[in-house]
Phi, psi and omega in degrees: 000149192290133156256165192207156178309084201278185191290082209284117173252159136292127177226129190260188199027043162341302169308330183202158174086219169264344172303272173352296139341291163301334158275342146305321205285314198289321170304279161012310160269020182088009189284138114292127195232157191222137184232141179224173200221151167267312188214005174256072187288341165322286182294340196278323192281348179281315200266349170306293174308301206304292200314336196272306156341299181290359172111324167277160161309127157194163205196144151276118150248162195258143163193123194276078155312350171290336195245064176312000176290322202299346197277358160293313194295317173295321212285310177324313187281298161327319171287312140352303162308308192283318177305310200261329177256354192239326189075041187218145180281337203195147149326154182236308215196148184211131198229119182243103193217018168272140182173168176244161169258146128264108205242102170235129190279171176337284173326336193234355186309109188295174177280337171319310176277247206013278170311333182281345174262331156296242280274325150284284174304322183269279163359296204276334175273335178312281192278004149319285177331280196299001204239325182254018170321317183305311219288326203304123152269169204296162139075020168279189183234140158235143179267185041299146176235134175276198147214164181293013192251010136337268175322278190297209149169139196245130195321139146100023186213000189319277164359284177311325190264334172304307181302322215272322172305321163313324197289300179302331155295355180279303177326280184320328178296304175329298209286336189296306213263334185258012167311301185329310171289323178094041168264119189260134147213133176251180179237141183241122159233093188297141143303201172268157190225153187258101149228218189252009187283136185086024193079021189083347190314301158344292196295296219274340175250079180293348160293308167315316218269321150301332190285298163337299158274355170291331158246046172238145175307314193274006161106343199202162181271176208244158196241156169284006180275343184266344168260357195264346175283321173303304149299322191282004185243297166303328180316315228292165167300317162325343184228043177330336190231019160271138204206118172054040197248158146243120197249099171291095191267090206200003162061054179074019196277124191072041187251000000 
């Protein structure tokens, strides 16, 4: 047998949640995936085993998406990385999906929180994006991930939903300027989901989490397991000619 290269994705925020989900979804499609974490290097390293078990490749890195200087230094380690544990040269698909929530309404929102929401979300995907353009091969896939409250909006998220928009316009620009390579990029935007983000509440607040489905078509709040198939279907060849799109993942909520 020949051996060959499989297809290497990034997925940052890895470890847990839906970043986790997506990196489980995407081996699953055949992917080797290298995932990085800020400070749970355990759980990043539990979802490492799982992936490697199931037969695909996969490896950890540590990375503070908050701090762009850092990202000349991640790219050096990451191209190292793709060489030395993969035997591979380029990127297949980049799932830029780490982050945090804040929940302040408008009115009380510091310039702090403010700035800590560029700086993980908009900020860090932007040049994030842009610092790893060598690693990408021509004819890749980049995710960003939004959220629904782009569309909706809930007291207390302002901050949060102002960056995610940005986010769905960086795509399209992306999708504009990065044509040429023939590298697709999209948006993913979840609804609410039962994890540990924002404290848990989704899950852990069962009046919210009623209120919630109650104003979903399908009846229920989203699991993490209903976004990482999703993404892990734009990496993939399956969706070759989806282009600048946003893709609301929310099982109907509020239409």
């Amino acid at each position: 047998m020949t051996n060959t290269v499989n297809k290497i994705a990034l997925v940052t925020g890895g470890s847990r949640g839906l970043g986790k989900d997506m990196a489980l979804q995407l081996a699953k499609k055949g992917f080797d995936v290298i995932l990085t974490y800020q400070t749970k290097s355990d759980a990043a390293q539990e979802v490492v085993n799982q992936i490697n078990t199931s037969g695909q490749k996969a490896f950890a890195l540590p990375l503070d998406v908050a701090n762009a200087n850092s990202f000349s230094e991640f790219a050096t380690t990451l191209q190292q990385t793709i060489q030395n544990e993969f035997h591979g040269e380029t990127l297949a698909a980049l799932v830029n999906n780490a982050g945090v929530g804040v929940h302040a309404s408008f009115a009380e929102t510091t310039m702090e929180q403010f700035d800590s929401m560029v700086n993980i979300h908009l900020k860090g995907a932007f040049f994030l994006t842009q610092k790893l353009l060598p690693l990408l091969q021509d004819g890749a896939s980049i995710v960003n991930i939004s959220s629904g409250l782009t569309r909706f909006s809930f007291n207390g998220y302002a901050a949060y939903a102002v960056m995610k928009t940005g986010i769905e316009a960086l795509s399209r620009y992306q999708a504009l300027e990065l044509g040429p390579r023939k590298i697709r990029v999209n948006t993913v935007a979840p609804g609410a989901i039962e994890t540990d983000f924002g404290g848990g509440a989704v899950r852990d607040n069962q009046d919210l989490n009623n209120m919630i489905a109650s104003n979903t078509a399908l009846g229920r709040v989203g699991l993490p397991d209903d976004i990482g198939s999703v993404v892990a279907f734009l990496c993939s060849e399956d969706a070759k000619w989806i282009n600048a799109q946003r893709l609301e993942v929310a099982g109907g909520f509020n239409i």
